[in-house]
C-alpha positions in Angstrom: -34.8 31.3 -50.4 -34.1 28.2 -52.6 -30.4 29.5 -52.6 -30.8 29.3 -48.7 -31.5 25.8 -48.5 -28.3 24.6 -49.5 -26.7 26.4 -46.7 -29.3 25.5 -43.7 -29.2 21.9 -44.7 -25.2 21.8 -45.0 -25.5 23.7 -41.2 -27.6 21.5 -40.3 -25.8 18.5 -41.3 -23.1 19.7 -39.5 -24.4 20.3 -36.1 -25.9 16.4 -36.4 -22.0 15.7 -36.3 -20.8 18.2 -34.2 -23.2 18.4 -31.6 -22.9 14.6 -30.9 -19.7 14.7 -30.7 -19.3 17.9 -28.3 -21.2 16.0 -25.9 -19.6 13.0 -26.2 -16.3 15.0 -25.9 -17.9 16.6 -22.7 -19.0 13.4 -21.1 -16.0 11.6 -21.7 -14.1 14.2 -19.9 -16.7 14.3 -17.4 -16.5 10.6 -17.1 -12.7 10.6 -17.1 -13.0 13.2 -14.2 -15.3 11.0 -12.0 -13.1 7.9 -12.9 -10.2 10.0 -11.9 -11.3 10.6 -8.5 -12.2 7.0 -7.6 -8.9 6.1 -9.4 -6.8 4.1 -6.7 -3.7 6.2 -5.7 -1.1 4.9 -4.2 2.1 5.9 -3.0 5.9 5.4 -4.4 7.2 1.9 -3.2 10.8 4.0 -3.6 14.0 1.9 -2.5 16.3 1.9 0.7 19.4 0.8 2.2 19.4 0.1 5.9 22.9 -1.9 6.1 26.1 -0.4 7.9 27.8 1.9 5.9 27.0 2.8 2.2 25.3 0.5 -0.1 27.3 -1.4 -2.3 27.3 -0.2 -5.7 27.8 -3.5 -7.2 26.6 -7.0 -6.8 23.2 -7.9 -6.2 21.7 -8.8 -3.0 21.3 -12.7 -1.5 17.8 -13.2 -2.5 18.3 -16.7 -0.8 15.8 -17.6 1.9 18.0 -19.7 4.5 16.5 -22.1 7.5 16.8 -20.1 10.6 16.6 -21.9 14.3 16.5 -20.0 17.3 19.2 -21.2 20.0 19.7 -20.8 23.1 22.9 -21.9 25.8 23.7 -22.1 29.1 25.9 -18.8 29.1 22.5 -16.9 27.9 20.6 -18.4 30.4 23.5 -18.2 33.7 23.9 -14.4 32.8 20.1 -14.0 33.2 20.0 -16.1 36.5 22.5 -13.5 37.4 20.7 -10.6 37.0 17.7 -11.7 38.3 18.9 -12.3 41.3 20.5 -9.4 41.7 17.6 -7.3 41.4 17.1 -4.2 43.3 13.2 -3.4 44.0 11.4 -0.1 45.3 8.4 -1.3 47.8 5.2 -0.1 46.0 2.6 2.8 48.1 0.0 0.8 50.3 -3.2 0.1 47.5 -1.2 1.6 44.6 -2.2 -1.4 42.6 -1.0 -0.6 39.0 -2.0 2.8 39.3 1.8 3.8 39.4 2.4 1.1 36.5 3.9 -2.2 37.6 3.7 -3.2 41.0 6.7 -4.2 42.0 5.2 -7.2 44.4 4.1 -8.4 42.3 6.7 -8.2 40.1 8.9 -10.2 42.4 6.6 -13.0 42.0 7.1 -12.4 38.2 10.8 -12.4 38.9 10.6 -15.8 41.3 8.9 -17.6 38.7 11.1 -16.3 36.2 14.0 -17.5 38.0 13.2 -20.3 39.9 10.5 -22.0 37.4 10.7 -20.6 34.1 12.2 -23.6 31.4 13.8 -21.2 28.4 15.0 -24.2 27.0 11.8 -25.5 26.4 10.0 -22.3 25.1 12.7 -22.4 22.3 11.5 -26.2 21.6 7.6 -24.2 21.1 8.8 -21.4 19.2 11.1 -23.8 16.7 7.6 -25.9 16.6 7.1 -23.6 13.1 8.9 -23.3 10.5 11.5 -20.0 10.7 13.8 -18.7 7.5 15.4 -15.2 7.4 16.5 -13.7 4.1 18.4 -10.5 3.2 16.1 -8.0 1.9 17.8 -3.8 1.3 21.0 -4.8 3.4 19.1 -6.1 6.9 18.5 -9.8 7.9 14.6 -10.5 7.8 13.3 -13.0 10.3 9.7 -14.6 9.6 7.7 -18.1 10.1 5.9 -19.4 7.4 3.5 -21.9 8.5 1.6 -23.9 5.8 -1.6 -26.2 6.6 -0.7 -30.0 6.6 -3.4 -31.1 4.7 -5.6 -29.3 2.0 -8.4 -31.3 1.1 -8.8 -31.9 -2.9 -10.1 -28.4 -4.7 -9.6 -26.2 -1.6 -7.7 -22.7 -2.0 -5.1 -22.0 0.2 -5.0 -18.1 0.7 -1.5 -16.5 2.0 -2.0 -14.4 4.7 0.8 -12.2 6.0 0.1 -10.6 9.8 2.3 -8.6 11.4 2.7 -7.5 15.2 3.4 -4.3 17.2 5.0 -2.9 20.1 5.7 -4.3 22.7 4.8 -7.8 21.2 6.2 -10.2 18.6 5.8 -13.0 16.0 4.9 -15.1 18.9 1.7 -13.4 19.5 0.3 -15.5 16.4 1.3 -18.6 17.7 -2.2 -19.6 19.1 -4.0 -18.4 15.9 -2.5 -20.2 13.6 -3.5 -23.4 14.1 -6.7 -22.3 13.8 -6.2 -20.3 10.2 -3.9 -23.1 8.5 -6.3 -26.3 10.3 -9.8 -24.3 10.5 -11.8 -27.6 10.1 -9.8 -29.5 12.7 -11.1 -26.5 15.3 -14.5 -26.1 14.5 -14.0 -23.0 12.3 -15.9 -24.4 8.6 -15.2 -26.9 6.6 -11.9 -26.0 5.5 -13.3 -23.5 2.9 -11.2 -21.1 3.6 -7.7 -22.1 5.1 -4.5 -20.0 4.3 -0.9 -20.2 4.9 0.5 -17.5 7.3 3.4 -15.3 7.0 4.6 -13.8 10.3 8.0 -11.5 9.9 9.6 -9.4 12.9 9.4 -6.3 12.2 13.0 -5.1 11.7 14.5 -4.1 15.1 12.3 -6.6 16.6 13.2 -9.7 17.9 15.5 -11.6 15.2 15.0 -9.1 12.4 18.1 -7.2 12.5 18.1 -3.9 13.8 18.5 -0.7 10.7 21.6 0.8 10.7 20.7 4.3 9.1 18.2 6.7 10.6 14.6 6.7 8.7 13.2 3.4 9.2 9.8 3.9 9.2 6.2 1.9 8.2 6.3 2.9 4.4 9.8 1.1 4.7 8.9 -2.0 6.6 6.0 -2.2 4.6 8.6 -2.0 1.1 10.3 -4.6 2.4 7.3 -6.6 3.6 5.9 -6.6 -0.4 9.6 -7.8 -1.1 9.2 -10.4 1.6 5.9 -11.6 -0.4 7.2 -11.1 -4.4 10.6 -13.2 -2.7 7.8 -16.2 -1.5 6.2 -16.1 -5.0 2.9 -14.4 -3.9 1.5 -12.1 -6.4 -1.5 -11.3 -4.5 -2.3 -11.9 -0.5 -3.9 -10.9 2.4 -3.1 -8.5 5.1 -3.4 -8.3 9.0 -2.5 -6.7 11.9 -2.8 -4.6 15.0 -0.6 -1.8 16.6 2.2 -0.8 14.4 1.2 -4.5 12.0 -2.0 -1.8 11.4 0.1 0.9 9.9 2.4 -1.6 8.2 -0.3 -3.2 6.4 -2.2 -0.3 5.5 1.0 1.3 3.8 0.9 -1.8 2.1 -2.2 -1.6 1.1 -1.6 2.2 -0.2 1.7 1.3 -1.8 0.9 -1.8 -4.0 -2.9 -2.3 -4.2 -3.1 -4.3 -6.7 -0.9 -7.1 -4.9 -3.3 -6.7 -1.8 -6.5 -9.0 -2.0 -7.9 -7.6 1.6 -6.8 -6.1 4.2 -8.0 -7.1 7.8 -7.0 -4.7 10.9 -8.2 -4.9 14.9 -6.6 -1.2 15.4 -7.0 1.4 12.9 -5.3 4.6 13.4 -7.4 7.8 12.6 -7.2 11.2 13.8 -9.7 12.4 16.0 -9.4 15.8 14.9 -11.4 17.6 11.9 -14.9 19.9 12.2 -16.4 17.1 11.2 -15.4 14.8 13.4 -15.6 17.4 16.4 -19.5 18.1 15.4 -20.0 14.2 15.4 -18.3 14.0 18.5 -20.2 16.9 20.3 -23.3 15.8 19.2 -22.9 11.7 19.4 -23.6 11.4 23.5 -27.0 13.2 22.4 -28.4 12.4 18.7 -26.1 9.4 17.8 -28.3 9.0 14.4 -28.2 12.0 13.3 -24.1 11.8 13.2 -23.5 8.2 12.0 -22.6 6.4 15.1 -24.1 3.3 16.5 -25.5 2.8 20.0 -22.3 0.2 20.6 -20.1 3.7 19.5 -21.9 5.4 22.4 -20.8 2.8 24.5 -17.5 3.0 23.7 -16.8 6.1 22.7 -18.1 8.2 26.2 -18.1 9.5 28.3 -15.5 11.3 25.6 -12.8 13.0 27.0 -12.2 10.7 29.8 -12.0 7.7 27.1 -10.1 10.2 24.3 -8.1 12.2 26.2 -7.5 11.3 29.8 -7.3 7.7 29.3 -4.8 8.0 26.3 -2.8 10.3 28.2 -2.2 8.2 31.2 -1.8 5.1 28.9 0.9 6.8 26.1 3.7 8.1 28.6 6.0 5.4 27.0 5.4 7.1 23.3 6.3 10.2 24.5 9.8 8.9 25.5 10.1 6.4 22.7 9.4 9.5 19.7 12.0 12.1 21.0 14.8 10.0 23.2 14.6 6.1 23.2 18.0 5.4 23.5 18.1 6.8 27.5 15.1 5.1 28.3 16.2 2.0 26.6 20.2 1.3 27.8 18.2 0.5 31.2 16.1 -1.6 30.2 18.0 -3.3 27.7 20.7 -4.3 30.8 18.3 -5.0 33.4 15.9 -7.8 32.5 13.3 -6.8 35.5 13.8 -3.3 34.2 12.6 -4.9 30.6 9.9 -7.3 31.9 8.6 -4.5 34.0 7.9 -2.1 31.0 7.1 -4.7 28.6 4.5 -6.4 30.7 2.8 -3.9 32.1 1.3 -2.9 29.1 -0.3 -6.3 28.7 -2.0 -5.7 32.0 -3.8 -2.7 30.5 -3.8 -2.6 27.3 -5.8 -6.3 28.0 -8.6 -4.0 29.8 -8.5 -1.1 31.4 -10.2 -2.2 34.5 -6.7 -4.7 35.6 -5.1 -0.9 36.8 -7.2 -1.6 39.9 -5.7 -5.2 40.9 -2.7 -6.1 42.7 -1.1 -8.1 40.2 -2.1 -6.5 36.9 -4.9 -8.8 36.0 -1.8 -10.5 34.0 -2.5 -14.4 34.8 -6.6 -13.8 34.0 -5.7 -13.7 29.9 -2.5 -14.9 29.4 0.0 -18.0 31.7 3.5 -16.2 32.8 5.2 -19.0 30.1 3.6 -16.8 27.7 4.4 -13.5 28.7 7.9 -14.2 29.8 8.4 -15.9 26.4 7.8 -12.7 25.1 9.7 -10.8 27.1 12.9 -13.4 26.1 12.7 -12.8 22.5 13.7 -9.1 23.6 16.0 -9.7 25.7 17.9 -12.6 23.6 18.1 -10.5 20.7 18.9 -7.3 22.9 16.2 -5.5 20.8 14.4 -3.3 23.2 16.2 0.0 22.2 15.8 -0.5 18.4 11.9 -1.5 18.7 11.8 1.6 20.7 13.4 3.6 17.8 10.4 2.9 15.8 8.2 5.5 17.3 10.9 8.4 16.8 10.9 7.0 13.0 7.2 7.7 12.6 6.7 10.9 14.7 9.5 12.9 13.3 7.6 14.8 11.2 3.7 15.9 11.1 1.9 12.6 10.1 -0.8 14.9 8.5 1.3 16.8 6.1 3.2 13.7 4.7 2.1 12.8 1.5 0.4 9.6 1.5 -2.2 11.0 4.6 -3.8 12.0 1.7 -4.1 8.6 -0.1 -7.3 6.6 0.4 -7.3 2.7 1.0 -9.2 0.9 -1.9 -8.4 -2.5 -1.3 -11.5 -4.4 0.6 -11.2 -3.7 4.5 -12.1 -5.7 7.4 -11.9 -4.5 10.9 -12.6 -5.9 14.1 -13.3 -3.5 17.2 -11.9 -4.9 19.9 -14.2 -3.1 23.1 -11.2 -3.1 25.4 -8.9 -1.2 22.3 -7.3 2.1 23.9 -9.2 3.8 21.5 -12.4 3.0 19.5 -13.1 4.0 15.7 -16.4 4.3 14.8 -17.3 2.7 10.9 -18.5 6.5 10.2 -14.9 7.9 10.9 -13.3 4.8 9.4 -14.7 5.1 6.4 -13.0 8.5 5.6 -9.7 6.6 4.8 -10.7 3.3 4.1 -13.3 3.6 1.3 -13.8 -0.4 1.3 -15.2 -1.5 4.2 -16.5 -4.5 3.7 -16.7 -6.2 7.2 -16.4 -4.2 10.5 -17.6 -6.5 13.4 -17.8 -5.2 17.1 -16.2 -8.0 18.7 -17.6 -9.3 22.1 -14.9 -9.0 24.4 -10.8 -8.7 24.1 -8.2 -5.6 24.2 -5.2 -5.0 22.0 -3.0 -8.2 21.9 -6.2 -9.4 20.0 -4.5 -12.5 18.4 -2.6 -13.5 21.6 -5.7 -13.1 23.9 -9.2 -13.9 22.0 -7.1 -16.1 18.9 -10.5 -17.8 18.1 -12.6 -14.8 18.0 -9.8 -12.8 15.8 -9.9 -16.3 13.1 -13.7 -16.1 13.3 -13.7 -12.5 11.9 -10.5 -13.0 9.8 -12.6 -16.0 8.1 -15.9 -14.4 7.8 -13.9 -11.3 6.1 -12.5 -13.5 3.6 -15.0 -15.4 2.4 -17.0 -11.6 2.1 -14.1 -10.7 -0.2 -14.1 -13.9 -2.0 -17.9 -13.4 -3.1 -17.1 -10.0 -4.3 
């Protein structure tokens, strides 16, 4: 037994060092593992070339970023007189309202004003009111503002803040909200402790971004060149905004280069509907709300459900259908007839603005926004004869099955704001948000406003915008 002892204490010594260290093995893998899934994937940032023809294969790009100024001349604005006024209309059906889309008696008050009353000339004096530059970024002219504040009190950060539109807007949809985000003291909005300086590209194809050249341009591109944009400014880190397609821009952003992305705020977020889960939640939500996740405000909004999830979105996404499979047809019209264009384009300010203007004569149009504005819009598409490329967008992004591309399966980490809009075509509940954006750390049921958030309810959007970031800043 005394010859035992030797042995039992040398075992014993060893399991004091092995045992340990098995379990530390264990856990560390274990640890590793949970790490692992919480780790922050993100997607390829890749390269591209969207200039005519090949890419060069030598020389380096012009990383210069030259004044831009938009123009105008009496040619431009004689060949529009000309086509206004020869305009051919089709009478509308007694009390169709905008049931049948735009009314087209209205639309040849639209047309009048347009004509008769509209000042182009001095629109371009607003929209050259900021500052505009365009730079060359993967072989296609980039047009943004960059608008800094004119004073920043002594101590206070200035944050950069890129937004970015949608269809069928532009950069001039920010033009009332920025005021507010570079001079927030001057309107009431704090006391200047938060105040950024805001970045607003066109999206290429829209407006004076030039159009791609190759086939393929899609968000993750846009939102490549976007980060290049940025890194080109000097920003290593910044915030994020937008709405529409600026919401699937910005979130690719926010997938493809986290760590450059200090929050990210949308007022549309794009998530699919479809799921067991989300079927259950939905079956069950008009009844037991609680027991599913959804708020009494998601109730409101969200039924009854397949009138506001299916036969709303139906009536209101005919112009998708066209625009993913054959935009070109659709868009030679429109891009030679500018009633044709104003017609399309505006009508989806009437109801994407709130659902209820389908019912009036003239759109609801002049309730939210003054014709300057709307036709102003309108002329950046049909300066820059940009209709059929914006178009081209959708048939970029629906080519293929946006569930089976890779980075659907790629969570957003970066701290998320969103504002729901009650008068959005479609309304995400926080539950269902939260299965792709995994940092929600503001989501705010806005009181009133539709999809041109920025352009209609500019002070509510700041407000939220603002409150986000200062959330974000105390993390």
């Amino acid at each position: 037994q005394m010859l035992c002892l030797p042995r039992s204490f040398q075992y014993s010594q060893k399991n004091a060092v092995l045992v340990p260290a098995a379990a530390l093995g264990v856990g560390g893998m274990l640890v590793c593992w949970l790490m692992s899934r919480h780790k922050v994937k993100s997607i390829e940032m890749g390269d591209g070339w969207w200039g005519s023809g090949e890419k060069p294969l030598k020389g380096n790009e012009d990383e210069r970023i030259r004044p831009f100024k938009i123009e105008t001349s009496d040619r431009e604005i004689e060949d529009l007189h000309r086509r206004l006024d020869q305009a051919r209309y089709a009478p509308p059906l007694e009390g169709a309202a905008f049931h049948y889309g735009f009314n087209s008696n209205y639309l040849q008050t639209v047309v009048s004003y347009w004509r008769n009353e509209f000042d182009w000339r001095k629109q371009v004096e607003i929209l050259n009111k900021y500052p505009h530059f365009r730079t060359t970024i993967e072989g296609i002219d980039i047009h943004f503002i960059h608008v800094k504040p004119p004073y920043v009190p002594h101590g206070k950060a200035v944050r950069p803040l890129l937004m970015v539109h949608g269809w069928p807007g532009s950069f001039y949809e920010f033009y009332k909200i920025i005021p507010l985000l570079t001079e927030p003291a001057r309107h009431g909005l704090g006391d200047g402790d938060v105040m950024f300086e805001v970045i607003c590209p066109s999206i290429p194809g829209y407006g004076f971004s030039e159009a791609p050249h190759q086939k393929g341009f899609d968000t993750f591109a846009t939102a490549r060149i976007f980060h290049k944009l940025m890194k080109r400014l000097g920003f290593k880190e910044y915030y994020l905004q937008g709405g529409d397609w600026g919401s699937g821009i910005t979130t690719d952003m926010a997938k493809m280069l986290p760590e450059s992305v200090k929050g990210l705020h949308l007022n549309l977020v794009f998530i699919s509907a479809r799921g067991l889960k989300k079927f259950i939640q939905a079956m069950l939500g008009a009844y037991v709300p609680w027991l599913v996740g959804l708020t009494r405000e998601d109730v409101r909004r969200m039924y009854p459900f397949m009138q506001k999830n299916v036969y709303e979105l139906l009536r209101e996404s005919g112009y998708l259908h066209i625009q993913a499979t054959k935009p070109d047809t659709a868009g030679c019209g429109l891009n030679d007839s500018p009633v044709g264009l104003a017609a399309y384009i505006l009508e989806k300010f009437s109801t994407w603005t709130d659902k209820s203007f389908l019912h009036r004569d003239d759109g609801g149009l002049e309730s939210k926004y003054s014709l300057d504005e709307l036709l102003t819009n309108v002329m950046i598409y049909w300066v820059t004869s940009s209709i059929v490329s914006s178009m081209r967008f959708y048939k970029e992004n629906f080519s293929q099955n946006p569930g089976l591309t890779v980075d659907s399966r790629v969570g957003i980490y970066v701290p998320t704001g969103i504002a729901a809009f009650p008068q959005e075509l479609a309304h995400t509940p926080q539950t269902w948000a939260k299965t792709v954006f995994k940092n929600i750390v503001s989501y705010s049921y806005m009181p009133r406003g539709g999809h041109f958030a920025a352009f209609e309810e500019p002070k509510l959007l700041a407000q939220d915008i603002m409150h986000f970031v200062r959330k974000v800043e105390q993390l």
